[in-house]
mmCIF file as gemmi writes it, N, C-alpha and C atoms, coordinates in Angstrom:
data_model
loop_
_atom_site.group_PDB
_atom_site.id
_atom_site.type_symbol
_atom_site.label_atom_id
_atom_site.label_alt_id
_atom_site.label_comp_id
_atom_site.label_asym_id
_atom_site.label_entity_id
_atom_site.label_seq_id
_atom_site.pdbx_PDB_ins_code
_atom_site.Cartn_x
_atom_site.Cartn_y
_atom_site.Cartn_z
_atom_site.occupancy
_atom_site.B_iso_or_equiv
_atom_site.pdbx_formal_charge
_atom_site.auth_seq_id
_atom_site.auth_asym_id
_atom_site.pdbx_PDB_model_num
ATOM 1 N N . UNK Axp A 1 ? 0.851 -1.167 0 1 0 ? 1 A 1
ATOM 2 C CA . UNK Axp A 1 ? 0 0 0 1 0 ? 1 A 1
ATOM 3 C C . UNK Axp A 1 ? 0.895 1.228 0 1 0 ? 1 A 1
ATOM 4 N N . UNK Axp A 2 ? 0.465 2.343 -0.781 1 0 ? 2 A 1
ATOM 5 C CA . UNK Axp A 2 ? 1.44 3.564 -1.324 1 0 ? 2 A 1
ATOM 6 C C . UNK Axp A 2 ? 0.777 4.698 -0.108 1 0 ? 2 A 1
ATOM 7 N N . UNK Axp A 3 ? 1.527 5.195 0.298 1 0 ? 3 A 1
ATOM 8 C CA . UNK Axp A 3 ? 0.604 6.861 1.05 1 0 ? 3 A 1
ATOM 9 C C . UNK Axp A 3 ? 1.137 7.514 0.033 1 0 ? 3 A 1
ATOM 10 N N . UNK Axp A 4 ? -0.045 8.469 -0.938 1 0 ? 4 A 1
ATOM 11 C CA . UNK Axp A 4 ? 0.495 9.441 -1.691 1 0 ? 4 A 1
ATOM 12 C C . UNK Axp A 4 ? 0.623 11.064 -0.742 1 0 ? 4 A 1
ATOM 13 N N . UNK Axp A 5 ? 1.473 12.062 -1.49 1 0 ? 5 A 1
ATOM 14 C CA . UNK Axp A 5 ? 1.807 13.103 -0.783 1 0 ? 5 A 1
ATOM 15 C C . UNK Axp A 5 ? 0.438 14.039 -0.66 1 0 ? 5 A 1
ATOM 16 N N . UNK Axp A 6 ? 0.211 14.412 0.528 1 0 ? 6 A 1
ATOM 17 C CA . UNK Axp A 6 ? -0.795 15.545 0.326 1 0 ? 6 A 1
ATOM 18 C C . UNK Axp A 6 ? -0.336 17.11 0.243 1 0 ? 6 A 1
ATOM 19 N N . UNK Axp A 7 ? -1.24 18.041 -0.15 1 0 ? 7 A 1
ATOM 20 C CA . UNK Axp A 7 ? -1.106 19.354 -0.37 1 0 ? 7 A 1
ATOM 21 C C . UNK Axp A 7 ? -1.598 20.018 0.8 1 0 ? 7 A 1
ATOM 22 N N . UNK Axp A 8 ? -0.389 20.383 1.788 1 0 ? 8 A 1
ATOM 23 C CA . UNK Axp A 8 ? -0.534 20.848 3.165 1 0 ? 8 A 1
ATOM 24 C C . UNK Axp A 8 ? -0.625 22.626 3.401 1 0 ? 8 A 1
ATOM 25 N N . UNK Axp A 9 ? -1.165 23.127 1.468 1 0 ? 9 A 1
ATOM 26 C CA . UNK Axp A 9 ? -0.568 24.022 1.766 1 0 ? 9 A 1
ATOM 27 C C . UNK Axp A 9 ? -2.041 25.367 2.116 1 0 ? 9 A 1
ATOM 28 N N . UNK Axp A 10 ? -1.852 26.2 2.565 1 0 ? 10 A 1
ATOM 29 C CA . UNK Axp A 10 ? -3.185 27.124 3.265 1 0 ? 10 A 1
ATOM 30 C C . UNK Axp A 10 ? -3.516 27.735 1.971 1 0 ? 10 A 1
ATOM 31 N N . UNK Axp A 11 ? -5.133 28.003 1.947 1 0 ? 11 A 1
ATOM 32 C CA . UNK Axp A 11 ? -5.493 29.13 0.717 1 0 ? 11 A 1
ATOM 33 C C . UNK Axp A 11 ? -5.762 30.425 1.454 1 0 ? 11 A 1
ATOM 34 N N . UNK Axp A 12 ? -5.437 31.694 0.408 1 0 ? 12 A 1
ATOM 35 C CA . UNK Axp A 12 ? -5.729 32.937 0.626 1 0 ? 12 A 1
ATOM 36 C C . UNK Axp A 12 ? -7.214 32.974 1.787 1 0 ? 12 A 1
ATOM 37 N N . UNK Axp A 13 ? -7.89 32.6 1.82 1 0 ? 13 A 1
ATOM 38 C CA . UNK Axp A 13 ? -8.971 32.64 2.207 1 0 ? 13 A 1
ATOM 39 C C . UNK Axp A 13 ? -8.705 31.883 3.88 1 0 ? 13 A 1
ATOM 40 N N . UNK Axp A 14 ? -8.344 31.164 3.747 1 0 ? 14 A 1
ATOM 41 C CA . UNK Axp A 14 ? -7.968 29.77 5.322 1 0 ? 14 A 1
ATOM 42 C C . UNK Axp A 14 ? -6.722 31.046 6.077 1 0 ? 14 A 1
ATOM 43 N N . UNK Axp A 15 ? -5.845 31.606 5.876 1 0 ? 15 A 1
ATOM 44 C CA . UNK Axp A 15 ? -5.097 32.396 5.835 1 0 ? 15 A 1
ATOM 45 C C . UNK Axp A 15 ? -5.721 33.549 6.58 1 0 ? 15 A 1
ATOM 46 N N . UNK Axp A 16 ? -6.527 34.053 5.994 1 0 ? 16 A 1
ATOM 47 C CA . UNK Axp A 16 ? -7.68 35.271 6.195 1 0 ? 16 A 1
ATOM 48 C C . UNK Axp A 16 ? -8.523 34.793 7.766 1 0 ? 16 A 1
ATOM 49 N N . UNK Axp A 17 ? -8.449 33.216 7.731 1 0 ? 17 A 1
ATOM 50 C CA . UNK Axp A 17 ? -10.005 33.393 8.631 1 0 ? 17 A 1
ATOM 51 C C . UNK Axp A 17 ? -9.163 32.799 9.639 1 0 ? 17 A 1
ATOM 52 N N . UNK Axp A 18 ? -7.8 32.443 9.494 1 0 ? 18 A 1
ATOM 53 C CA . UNK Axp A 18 ? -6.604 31.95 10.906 1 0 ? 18 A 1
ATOM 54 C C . UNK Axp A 18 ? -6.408 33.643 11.554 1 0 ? 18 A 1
ATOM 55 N N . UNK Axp A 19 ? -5.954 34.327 10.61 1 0 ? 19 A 1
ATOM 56 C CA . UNK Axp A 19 ? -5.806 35.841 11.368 1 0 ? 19 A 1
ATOM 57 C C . UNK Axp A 19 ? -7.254 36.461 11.612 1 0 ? 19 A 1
ATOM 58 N N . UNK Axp A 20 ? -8.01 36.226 11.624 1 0 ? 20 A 1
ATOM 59 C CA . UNK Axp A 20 ? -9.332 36.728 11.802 1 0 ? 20 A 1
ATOM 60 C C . UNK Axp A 20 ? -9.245 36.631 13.51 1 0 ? 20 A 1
ATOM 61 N N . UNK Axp A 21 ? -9.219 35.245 13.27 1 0 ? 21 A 1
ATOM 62 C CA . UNK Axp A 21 ? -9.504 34.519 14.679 1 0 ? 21 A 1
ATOM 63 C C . UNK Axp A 21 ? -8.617 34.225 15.886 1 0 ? 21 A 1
ATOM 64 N N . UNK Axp A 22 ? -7.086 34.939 15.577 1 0 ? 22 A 1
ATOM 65 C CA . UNK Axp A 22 ? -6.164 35.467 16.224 1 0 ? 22 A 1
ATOM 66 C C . UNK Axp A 22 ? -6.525 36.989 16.736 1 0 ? 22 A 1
ATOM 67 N N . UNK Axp A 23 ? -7.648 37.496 16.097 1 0 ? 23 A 1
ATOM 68 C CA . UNK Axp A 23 ? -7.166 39.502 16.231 1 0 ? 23 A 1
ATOM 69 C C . UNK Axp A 23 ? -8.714 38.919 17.152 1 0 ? 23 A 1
ATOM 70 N N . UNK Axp A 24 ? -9.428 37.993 16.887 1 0 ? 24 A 1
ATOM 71 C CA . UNK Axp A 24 ? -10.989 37.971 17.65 1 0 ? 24 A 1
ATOM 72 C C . UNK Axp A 24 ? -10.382 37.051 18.766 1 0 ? 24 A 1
ATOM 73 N N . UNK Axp A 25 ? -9.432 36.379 19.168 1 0 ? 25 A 1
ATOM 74 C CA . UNK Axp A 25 ? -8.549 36.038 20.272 1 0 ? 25 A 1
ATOM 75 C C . UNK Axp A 25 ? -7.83 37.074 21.247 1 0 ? 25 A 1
ATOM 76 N N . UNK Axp A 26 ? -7.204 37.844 20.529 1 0 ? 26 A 1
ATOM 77 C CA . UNK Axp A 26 ? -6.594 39.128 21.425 1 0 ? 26 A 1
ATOM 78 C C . UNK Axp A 26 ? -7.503 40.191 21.796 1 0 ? 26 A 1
ATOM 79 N N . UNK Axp A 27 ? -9.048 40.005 21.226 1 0 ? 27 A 1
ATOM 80 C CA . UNK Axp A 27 ? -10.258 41.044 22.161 1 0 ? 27 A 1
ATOM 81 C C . UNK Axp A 27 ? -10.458 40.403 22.728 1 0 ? 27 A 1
ATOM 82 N N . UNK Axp A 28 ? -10.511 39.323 22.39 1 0 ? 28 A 1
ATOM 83 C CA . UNK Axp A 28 ? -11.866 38.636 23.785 1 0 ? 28 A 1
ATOM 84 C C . UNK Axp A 28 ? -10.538 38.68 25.43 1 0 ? 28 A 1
ATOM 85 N N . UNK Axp A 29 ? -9.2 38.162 24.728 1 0 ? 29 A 1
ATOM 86 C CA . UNK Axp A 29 ? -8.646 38.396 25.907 1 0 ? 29 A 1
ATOM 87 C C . UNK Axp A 29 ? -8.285 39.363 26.608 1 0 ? 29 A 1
ATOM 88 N N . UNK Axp A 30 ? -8.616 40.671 26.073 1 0 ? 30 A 1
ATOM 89 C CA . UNK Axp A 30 ? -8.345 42.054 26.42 1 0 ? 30 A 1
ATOM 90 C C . UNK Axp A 30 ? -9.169 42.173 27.368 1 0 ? 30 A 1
ATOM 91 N N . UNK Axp A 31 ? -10.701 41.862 26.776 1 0 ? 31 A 1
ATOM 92 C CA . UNK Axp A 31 ? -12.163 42.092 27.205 1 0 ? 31 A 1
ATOM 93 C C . UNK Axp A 31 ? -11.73 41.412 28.619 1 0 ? 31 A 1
ATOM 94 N N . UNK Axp A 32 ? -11.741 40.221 28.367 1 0 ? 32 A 1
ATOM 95 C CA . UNK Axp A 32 ? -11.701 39.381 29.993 1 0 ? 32 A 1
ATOM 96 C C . UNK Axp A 32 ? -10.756 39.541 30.743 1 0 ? 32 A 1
ATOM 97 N N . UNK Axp A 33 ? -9.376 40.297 30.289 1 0 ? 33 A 1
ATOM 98 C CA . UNK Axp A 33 ? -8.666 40.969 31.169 1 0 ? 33 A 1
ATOM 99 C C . UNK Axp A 33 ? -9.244 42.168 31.937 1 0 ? 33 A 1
ATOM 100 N N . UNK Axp A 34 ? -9.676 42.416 31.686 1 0 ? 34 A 1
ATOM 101 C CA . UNK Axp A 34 ? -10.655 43.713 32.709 1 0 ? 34 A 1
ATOM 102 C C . UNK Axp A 34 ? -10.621 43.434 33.428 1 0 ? 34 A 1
ATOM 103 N N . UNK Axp A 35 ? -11.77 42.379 33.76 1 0 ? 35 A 1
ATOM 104 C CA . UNK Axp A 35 ? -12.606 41.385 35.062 1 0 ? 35 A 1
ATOM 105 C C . UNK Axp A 35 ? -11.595 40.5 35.708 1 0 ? 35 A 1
ATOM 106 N N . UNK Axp A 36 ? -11.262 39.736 35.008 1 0 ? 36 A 1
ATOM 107 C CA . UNK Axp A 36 ? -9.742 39.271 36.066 1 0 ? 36 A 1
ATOM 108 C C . UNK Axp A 36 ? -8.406 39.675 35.278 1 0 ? 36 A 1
ATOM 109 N N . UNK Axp A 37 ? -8.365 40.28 36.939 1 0 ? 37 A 1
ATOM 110 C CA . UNK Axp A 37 ? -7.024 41.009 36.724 1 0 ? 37 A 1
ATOM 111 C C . UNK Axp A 37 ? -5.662 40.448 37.387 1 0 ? 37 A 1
ATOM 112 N N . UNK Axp A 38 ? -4.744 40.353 36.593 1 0 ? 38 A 1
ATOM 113 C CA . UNK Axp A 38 ? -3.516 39.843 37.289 1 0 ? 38 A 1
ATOM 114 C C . UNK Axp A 38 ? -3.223 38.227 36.906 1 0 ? 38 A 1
ATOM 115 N N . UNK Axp A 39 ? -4.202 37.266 35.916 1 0 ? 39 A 1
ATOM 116 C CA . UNK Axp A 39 ? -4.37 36.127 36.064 1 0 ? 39 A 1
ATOM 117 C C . UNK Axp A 39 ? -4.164 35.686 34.531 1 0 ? 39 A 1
ATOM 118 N N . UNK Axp A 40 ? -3.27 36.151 34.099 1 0 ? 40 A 1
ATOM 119 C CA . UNK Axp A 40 ? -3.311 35.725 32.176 1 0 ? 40 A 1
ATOM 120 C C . UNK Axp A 40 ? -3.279 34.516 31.782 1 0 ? 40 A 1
ATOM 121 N N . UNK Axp A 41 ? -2.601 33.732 33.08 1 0 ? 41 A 1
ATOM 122 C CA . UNK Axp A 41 ? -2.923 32.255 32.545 1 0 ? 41 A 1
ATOM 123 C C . UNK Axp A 41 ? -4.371 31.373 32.801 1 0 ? 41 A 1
ATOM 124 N N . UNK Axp A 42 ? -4.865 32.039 34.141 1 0 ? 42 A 1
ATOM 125 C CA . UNK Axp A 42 ? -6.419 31.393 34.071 1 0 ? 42 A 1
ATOM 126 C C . UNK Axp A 42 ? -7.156 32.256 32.66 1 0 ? 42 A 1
ATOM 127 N N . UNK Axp A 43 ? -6.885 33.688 32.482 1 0 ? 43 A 1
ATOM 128 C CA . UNK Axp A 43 ? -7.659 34.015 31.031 1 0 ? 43 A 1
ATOM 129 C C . UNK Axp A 43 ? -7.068 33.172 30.001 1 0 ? 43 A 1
ATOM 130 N N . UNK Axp A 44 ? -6.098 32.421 29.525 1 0 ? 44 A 1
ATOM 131 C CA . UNK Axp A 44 ? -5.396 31.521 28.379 1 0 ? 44 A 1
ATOM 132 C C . UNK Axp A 44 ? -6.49 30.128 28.838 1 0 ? 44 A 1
ATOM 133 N N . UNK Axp A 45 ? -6.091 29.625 29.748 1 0 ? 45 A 1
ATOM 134 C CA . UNK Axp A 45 ? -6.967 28.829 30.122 1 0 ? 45 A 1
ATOM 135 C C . UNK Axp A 45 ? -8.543 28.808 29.975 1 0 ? 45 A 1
ATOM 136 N N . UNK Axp A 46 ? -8.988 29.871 30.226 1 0 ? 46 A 1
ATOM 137 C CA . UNK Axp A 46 ? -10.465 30.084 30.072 1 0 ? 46 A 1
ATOM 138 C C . UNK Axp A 46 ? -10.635 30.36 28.211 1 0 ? 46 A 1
ATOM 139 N N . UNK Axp A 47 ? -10.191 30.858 27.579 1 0 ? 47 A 1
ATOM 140 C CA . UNK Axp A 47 ? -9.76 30.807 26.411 1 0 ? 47 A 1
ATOM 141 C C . UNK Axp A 47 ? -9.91 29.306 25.384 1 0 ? 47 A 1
ATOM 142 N N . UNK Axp A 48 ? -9.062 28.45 26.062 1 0 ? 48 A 1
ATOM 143 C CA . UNK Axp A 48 ? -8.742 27.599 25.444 1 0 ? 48 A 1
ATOM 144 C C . UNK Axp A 48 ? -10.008 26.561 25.605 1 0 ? 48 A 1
ATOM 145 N N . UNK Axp A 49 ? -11.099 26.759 27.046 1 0 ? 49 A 1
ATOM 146 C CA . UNK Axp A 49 ? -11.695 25.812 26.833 1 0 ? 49 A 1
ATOM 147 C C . UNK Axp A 49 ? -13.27 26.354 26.303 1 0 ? 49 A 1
ATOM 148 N N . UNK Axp A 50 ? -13.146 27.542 25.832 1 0 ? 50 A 1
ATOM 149 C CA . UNK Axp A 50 ? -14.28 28.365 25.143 1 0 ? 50 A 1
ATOM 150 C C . UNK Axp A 50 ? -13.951 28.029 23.402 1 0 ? 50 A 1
ATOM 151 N N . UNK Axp A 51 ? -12.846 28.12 23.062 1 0 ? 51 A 1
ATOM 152 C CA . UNK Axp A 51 ? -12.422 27.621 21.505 1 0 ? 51 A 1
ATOM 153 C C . UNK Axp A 51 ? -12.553 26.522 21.281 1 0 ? 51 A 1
ATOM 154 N N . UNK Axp A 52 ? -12.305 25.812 22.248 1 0 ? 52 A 1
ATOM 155 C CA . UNK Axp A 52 ? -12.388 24.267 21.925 1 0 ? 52 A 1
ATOM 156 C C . UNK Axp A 52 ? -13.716 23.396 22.529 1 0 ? 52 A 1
ATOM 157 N N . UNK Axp A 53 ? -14.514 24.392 22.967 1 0 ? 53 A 1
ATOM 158 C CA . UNK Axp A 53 ? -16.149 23.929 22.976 1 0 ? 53 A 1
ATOM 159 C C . UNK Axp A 53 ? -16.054 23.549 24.229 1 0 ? 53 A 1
ATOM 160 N N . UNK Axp A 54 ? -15.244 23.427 25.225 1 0 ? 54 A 1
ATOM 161 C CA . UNK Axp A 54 ? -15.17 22.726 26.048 1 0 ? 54 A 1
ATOM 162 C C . UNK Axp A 54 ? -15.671 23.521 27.546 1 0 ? 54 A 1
ATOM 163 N N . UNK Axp A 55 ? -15.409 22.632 28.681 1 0 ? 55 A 1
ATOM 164 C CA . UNK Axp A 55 ? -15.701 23.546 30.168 1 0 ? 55 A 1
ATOM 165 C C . UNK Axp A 55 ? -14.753 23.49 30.525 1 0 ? 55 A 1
ATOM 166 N N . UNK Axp A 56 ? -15.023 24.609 32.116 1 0 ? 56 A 1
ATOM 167 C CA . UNK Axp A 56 ? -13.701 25.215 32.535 1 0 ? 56 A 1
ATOM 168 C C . UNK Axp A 56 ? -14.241 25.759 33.721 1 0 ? 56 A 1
ATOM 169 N N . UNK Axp A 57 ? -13.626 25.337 35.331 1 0 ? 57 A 1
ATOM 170 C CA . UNK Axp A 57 ? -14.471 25.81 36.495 1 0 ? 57 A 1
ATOM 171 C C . UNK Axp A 57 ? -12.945 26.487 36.722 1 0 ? 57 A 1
ATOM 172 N N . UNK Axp A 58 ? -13.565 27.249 37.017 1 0 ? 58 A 1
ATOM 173 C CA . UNK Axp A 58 ? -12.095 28.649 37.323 1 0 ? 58 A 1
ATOM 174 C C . UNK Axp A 58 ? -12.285 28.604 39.273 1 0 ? 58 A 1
ATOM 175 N N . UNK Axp A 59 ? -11.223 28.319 39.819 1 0 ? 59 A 1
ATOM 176 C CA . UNK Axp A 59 ? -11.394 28.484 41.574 1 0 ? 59 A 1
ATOM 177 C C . UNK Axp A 59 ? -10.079 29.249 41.562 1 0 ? 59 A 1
ATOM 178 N N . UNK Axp A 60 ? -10.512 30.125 42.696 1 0 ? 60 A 1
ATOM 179 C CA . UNK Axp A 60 ? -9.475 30.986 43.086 1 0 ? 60 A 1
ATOM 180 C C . UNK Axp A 60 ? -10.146 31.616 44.393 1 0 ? 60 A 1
ATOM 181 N N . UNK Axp A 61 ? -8.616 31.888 44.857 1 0 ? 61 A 1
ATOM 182 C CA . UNK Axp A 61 ? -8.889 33.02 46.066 1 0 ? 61 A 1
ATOM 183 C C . UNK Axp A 61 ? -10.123 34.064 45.851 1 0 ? 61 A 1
ATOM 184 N N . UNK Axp A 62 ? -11.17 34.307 46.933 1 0 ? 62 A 1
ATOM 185 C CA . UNK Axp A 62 ? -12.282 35.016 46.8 1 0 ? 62 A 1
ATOM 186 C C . UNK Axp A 62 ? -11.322 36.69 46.509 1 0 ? 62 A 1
ATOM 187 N N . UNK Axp A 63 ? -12.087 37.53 45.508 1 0 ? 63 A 1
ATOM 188 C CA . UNK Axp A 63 ? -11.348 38.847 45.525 1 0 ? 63 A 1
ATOM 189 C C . UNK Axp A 63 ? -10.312 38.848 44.494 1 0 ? 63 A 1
ATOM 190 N N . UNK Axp A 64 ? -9.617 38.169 43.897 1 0 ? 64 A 1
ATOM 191 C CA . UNK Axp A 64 ? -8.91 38.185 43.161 1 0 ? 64 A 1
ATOM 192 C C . UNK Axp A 64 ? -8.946 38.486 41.941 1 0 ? 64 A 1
ATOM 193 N N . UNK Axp A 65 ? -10.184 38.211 41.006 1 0 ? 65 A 1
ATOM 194 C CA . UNK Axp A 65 ? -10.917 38.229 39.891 1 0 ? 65 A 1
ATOM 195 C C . UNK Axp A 65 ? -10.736 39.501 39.569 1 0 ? 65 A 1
């Protein structure tokens, strides 16, 4: 059995909607930097499980947010 080569390569358009969704990544994390402050890795975290459809129970020290 042969694996032929595939064409790995991005179109103008796939290109367009990866930086789209990088510049709609750096608001939303701006936005939720407001509200918690001081915590960029629980906002990366909270991030990551909103993109990827997923859940995410955030615990922390009361006040911190």
């Amino acid at each position: 059995m042969s694996v032929g080569a595939t064409n790995n390569t991005a179109s103008a358009d796939d290109l367009q909607a990866i930086k789209k969704l990088g510049e709609g990544r750096a608001t939303l994390k701006s936005e939720i930097a407001k509200v918690i402050i001081g915590q960029e890795h629980v906002v990366d975290d909270l991030l990551t499980a909103i993109f990827s459809r997923g859940h995410c129970l955030m615990i922390g020290v009361p006040g911190l947010a």
